[in-house]
N, C-alpha and C positions, 0 to 999 in steps of 0.2 A: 924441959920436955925433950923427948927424944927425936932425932934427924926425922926417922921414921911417920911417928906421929907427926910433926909439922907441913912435910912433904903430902900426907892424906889430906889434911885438912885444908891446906892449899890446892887440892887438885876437886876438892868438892865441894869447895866455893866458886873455881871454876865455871865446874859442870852447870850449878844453880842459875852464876851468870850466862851461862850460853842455851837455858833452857828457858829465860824469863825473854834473853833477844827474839829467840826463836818463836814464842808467845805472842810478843807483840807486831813480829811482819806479818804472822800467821791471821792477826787480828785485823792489819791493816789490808791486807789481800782479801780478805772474804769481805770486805766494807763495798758496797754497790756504787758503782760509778752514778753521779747523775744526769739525769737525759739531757739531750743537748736542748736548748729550747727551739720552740715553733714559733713559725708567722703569725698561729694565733696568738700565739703568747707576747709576740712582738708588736700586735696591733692593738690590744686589750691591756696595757699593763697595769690601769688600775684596778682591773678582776685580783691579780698575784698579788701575792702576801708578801710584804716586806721583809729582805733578808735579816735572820736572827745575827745575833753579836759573837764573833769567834767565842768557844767554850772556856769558862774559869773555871778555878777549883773553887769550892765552897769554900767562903771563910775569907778571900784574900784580899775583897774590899768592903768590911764592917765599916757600917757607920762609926760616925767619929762619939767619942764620948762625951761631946759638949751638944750634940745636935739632935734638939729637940724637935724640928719643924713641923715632924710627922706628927706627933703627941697631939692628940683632941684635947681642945684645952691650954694649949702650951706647953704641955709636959706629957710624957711616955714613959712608963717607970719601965717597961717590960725592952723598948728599943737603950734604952741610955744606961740602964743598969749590966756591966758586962758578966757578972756574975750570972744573970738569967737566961745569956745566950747561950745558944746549945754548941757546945764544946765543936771545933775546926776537924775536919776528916779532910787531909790532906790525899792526895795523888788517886781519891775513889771518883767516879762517876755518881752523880747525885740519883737518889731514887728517881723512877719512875712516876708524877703525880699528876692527876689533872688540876690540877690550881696552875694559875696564872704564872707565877712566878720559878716553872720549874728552867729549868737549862738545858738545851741536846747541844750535849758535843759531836753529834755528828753532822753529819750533810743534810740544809733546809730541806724537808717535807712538802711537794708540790700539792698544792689544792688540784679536786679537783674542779675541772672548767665547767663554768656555767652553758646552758644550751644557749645556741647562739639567737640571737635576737635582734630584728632590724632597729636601726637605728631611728631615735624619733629625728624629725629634717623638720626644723624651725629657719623659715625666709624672715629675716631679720630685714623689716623696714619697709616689708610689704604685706599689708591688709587684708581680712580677707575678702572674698569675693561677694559683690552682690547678688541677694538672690535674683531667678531670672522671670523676666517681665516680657510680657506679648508684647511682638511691633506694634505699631500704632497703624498699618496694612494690613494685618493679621488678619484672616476669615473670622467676619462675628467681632470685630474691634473696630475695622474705619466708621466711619460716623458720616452718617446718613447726609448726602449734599456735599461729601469733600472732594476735592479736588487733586492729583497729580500724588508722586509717588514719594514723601517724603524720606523712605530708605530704599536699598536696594534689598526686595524678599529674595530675588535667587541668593545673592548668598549674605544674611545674616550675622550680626558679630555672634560673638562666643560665649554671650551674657544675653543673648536673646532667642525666648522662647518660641518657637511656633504649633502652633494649635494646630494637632492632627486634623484630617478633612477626611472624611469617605470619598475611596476612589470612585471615579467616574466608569460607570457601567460602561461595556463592549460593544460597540456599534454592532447591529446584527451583520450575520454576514450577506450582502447580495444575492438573492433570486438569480442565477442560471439562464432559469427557464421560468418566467416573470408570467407567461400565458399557455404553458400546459395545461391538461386539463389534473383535479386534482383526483378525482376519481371517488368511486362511494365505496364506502368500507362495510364488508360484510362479512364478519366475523373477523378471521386472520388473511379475507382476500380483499383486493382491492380492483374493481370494476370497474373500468373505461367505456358505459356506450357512449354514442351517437347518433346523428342522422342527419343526412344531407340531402338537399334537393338543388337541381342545375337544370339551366337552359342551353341550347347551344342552336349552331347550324352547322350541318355536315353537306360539303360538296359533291361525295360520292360514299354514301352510307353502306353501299355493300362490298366496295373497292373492287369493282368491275370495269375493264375494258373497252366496254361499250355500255350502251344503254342505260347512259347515267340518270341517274333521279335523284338530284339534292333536295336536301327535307330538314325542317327545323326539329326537332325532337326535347323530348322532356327526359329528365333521368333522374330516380329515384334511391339512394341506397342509407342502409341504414346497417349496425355493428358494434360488437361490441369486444374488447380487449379486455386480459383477464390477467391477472399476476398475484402470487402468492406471497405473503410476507410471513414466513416459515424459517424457523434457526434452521431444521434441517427440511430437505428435500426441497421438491420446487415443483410449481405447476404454471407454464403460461398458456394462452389462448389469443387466437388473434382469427375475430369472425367477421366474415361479412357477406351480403347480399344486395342487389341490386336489379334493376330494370330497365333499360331504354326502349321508348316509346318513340317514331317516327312518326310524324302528321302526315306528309304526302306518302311514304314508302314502306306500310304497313310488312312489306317482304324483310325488310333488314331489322323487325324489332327482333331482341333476343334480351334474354337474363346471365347473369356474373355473378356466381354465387362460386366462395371457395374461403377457408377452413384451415388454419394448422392447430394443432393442440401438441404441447411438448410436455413432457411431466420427467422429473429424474427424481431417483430413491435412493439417498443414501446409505446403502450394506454398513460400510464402516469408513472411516475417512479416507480409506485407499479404495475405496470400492464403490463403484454406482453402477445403478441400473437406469438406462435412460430409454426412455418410451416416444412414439411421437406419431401419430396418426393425421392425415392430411385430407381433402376431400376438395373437387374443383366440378365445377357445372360454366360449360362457356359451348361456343357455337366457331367452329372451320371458315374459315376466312374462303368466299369463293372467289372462282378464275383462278387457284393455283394451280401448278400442274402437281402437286401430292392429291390432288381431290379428283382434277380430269382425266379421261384417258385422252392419247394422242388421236389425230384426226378424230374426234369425237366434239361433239359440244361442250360449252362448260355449264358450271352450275349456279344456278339463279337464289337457289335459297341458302339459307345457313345452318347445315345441318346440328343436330348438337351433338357434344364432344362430353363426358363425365368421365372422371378416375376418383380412384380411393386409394389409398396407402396406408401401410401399415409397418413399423420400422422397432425394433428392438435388439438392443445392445446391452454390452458391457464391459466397463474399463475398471481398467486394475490401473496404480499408480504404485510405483517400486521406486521411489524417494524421487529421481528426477525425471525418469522411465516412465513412459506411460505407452500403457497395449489395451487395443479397444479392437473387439470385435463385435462386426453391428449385422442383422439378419433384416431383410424388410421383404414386403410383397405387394405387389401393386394390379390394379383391376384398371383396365383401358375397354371403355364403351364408348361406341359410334352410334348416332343417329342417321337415316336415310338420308339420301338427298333427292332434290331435282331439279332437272338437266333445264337447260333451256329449250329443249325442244318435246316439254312435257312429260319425259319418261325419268325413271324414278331409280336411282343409283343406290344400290344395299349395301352399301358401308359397313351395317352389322355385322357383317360376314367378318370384319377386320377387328370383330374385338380380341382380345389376348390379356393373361398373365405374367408377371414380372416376375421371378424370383431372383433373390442377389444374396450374395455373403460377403462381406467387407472387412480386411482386417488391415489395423495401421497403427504400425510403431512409431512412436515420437520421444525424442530424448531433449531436454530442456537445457540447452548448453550453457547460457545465460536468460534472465527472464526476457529480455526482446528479441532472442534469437531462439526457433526451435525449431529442427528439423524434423523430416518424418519422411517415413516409407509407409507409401497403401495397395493393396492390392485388391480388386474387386471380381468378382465371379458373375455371372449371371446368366439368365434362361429366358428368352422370352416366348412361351408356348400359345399359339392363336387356337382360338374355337373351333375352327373350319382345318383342312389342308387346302382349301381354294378359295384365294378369295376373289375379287370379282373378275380378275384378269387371269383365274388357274394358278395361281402358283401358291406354292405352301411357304409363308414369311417366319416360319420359326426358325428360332435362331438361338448360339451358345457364344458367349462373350467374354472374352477378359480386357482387364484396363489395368495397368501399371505406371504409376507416375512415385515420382520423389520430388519432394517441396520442401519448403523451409516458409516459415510465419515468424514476420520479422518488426523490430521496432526500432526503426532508424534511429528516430528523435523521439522525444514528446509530440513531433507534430508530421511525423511520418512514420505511418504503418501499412503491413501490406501480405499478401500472402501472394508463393509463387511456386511451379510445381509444372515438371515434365516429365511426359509417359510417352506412353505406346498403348492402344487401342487396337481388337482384333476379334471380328467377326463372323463365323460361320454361320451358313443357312441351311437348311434341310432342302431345300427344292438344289435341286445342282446347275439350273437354269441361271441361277441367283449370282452373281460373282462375292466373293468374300471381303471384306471391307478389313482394311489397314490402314492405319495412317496415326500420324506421332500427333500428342497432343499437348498444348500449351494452355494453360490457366493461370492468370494473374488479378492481383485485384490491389489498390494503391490509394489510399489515405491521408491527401495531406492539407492539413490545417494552412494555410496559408496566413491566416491571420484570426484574432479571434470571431472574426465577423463573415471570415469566408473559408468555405471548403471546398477542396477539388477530388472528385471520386473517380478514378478510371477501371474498370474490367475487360479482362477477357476471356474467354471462354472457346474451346474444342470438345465439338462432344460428335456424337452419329444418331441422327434422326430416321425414324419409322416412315418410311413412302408408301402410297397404294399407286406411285407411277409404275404401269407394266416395263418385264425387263428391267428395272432398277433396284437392288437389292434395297439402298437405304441414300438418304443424304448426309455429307458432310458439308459441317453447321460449322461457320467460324464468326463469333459474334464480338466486337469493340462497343464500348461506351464510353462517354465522358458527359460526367454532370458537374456544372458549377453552383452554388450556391452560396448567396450573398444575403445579411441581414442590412439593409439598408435603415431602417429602424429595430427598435428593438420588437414591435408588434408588425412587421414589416418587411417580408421575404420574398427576394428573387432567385427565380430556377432555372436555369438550362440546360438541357440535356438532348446529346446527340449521339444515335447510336447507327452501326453499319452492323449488316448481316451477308454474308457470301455463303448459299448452298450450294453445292456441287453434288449431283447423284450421281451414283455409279453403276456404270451397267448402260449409261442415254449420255448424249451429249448435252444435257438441260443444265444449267446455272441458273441462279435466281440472287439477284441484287436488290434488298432491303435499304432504304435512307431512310432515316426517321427525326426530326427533331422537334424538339418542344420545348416551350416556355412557359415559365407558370408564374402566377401571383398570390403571395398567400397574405391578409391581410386581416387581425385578429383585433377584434374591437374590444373584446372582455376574453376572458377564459374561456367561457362557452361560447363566442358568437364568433364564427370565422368567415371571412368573405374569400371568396377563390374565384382565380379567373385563368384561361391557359390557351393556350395555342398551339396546333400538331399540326404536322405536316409531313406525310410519307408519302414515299414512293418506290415502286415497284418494278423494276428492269429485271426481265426474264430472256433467256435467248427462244423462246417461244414469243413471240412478240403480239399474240392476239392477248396477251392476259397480262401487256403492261398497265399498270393504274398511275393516278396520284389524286389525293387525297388533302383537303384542308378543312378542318378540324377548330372551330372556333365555340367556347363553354366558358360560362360563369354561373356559380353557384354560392348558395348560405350554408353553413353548415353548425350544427347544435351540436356541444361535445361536455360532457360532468366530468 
């Protein structure tokens, strides 16, 4: 063979061999790495399939030709005979088969994982539990005539039942007010009358100066309260009437008859209309000097005194804002009187009209604190321009104060409020009336069995003293009130009064105190018993009094 030819033939045998290397890195580089294994794989091993046996070639470990053992029967013609094996394929990979017995020469085939499943937990050498059985304590299991507490039921082992029980119903909650009255229900309102009858003895029944005549007297009153049980708006009422009768001093009997009704309509929940109509029948305290004139006599009988009122508003609420302006108008009638020296004093002359306009801002700072500003207007226009001394009492008015209504505690509340008052007259004889004014009033629970109330009050009262324009009225209270039983109530209350008129050097010093018993045998049946005692210091010193005041009464209340 020629240089040539050998030189090719060697160089592409070569090539062959460097194309069959090339083959198999190619082969062994595309072959997928296997996963590294897991925790679950490490926790679970008997889930994973047992690793296969590195890859043979077919053919390289045939049964041996003596070995029968597989053969059914003893003998295998088709394993022992070599002629009937299927001929050795060296260096191939064996097909693809699903029978058992195939070979992968490559990398084991991970399963995949089953879902995971709690484990079953078997206590090895402990029993199970008994089922569970009532104490022998149990509600509905002790036995009738046993004795003492053979377990402990607070707390129970862990193997014993206890038999549920129906809770024990709510104690009701305590009566308040154990002897109110309950009231009769007529429709959506609900009706409070009464009616009381008293005896008493008065030491000076007409609270005169001189020519006293004490006289035991009867007194008669009856009335009725009134309250709406309404989702919206509201109507109250609070009426009464009355009569005292004097045996010896038929001069000082008179009647008490007076009236508020208050009613509110609510527009929309920012909005109301509040109404409220008043009405009063009473008789002029004689020997003052708003009733005498000076160097004159004073007056023997008790002339009568009526008013009527009439008051309508409206307030708006602007979230904590609230603005209320109120309109009212009031009717002031006088009865005659007479004098002690028989002639006859026309008081009528002094009757008059009220008009007022009222407006007052209030802003809600917290719910126990709110402050406000008021400002009030008013007119008082009489009948007459003379009244029985000449001069014309009409008069134009303003009042300005700021207050705040407050709530200390739970068991102190109170309202409190300083102005300025300022009066003009139509007569110019008249002097004009000034003066700062102070209002307070004070709430406090002391305990739940006692209350302490104190007011006070600045305002300017109406005179028919000549030359006096008007009095300035400065009024203190203080009541205590104690339940000493629960159907069982004591009262004390004492109050001072200083007028000052202006225009006279006259003052007038009111003392007043009282005691009271109220003693409630049933709902309806109230026993009342009280004690008064005033007195009178004027710097006119013919019209000082005093006064003692002793009554007990029954009183019937629904």
């Amino acid at each position: 063979m020629p240089v040539s030819a050998k030189l090719c033939l060697n160089a592409a045998a070569a090539a062959l061999f460097i194309a069959a290397a090339n083959s198999c890195a190619y082969a062994q580089k595309m072959t997928p790495e296997p996963p590294a294994p897991s925790a679950e794989d490490d926790q679970a091993p008997a889930l994973q399939a047992a690793p296969l046996p590195p890859p043979e070639l077919r053919g390289t470990e045939s049964p041996p030709l003596n070995d029968i053992s597989d053969a059914p029967g003893g003998a295998d013609t088709d394993a022992v005979n070599p002629v009937a094996s299927p001929p050795p394929n060296y260096g191939l990979p064996p097909p693809v088969s699903s029978t058992r017995d195939f070979i992968n020469y490559g990398r084991p085939k991970r399963k995949k994982s089953l879902l995971y499943q709690l484990p079953k937990i078997r206590r090895v050498g402990q029993p199970p539990l008994p089922p569970l059985t009532a104490y022998a304590t149990a509600p509905g299991m002790r036995l009738r005539g046993a004795s003492g507490l053979p377990v402990d039921i607070t707390d129970p082992g862990p193997t014993v039942a206890v038999i549920p029980t129906l809770p024990h119903p709510l104690r009701p909650k305590p009566d308040l007010t154990p002897f109110d009255p309950v009231g009769i229900g007529v429709g959506s309102l609900r009706l409070y009358p009464y009616v009381e009858t008293d005896t008493g003895y008065d030491t000076n029944p007409n609270l005169l100066g001189s020519d006293i005549v004490p006289s035991a007297f009867a007194h008669a009153e009856t009335g009725l309260k009134l309250q709406s049980d309404w989702s919206q708006h509201s109507l109250a009422a609070d009426l009464r009437g009355g009569y005292y009768d004097y045996f010896s001093f038929p001069a000082a009997n008179r009647p008490e008859v007076a009236g508020t009704v208050t009613g509110r309509v609510d527009v929309t929940r920012q909005t109301q209309i509040n109404l409220q109509t008043t009405f009063s029948l009473t008789t002029q305290q004689p020997g003052s000097p708003t009733l005498a004139i000076p160097n004159a006599v004073f007056i023997t009988s008790r002339p009568l005194y009526a008013s009527v009122g009439q008051t309508l508003g409206v307030t708006q609420q602007f979230n904590r804002l609230s603005i209320s302006l109120n309109s009212a108008f009031a009717r002031y009638m006088f009865g005659n009187a007479t004098q002690s020296d028989g002639t006859t004093l026309e008081l009528a002359l002094n009757d008059y009209n009220t008009y007022s306009l009222a407006g007052r801002i209030a802003y809600e700072l917290t719910p126990g604190l709110i402050p406000y500003v008021q400002v009030t207007g008013d007119r008082n226009q009489y009948d007459s321009t003379a009244d029985v001394s000449g001069f014309d009492r009409s008069s134009n008015g303003i009042h300005g104060k700021i207050g705040v209504t407050y709530q200390a505690t739970r068991l102190i509340t109170g309202e409190l409020a300083i102005g300025y008052e300022s009066r003009a007259y139509a007569d110019p004889r008249l002097p004009n009336l000034n003066t700062p004014t102070v209002d307070a009033s004070l709430i406090y629970t002391a305990t739940p069995l006692t209350t302490v109330t104190f007011t006070a009050s600045t305002n300017i009262a109406e005179t028919t003293l000549a030359n006096s324009s008007g009095a300035i009225s400065h009024v203190l209270s203080l009541k205590i009130s104690h339940d000493l039983l629960r159907n069982l109530t004591l009262a004390a209350t004492g109050t001072y009064q200083l007028d000052n008129y202006v225009g006279q050097p006259v003052s007038d010093n009111y003392y007043t105190g009282q005691f009271e018993v109220d003693y409630h045998m049933t709902r309806s049946i109230l026993i009342t018993g009280s004690y008064k005692y005033q007195r009178f210091v004027s710097s006119l010193g013919f019209t000082n009094y005093v006064d003692h005041l002793f009554m007990a009464g029954l009183k019937f209340q629904l």
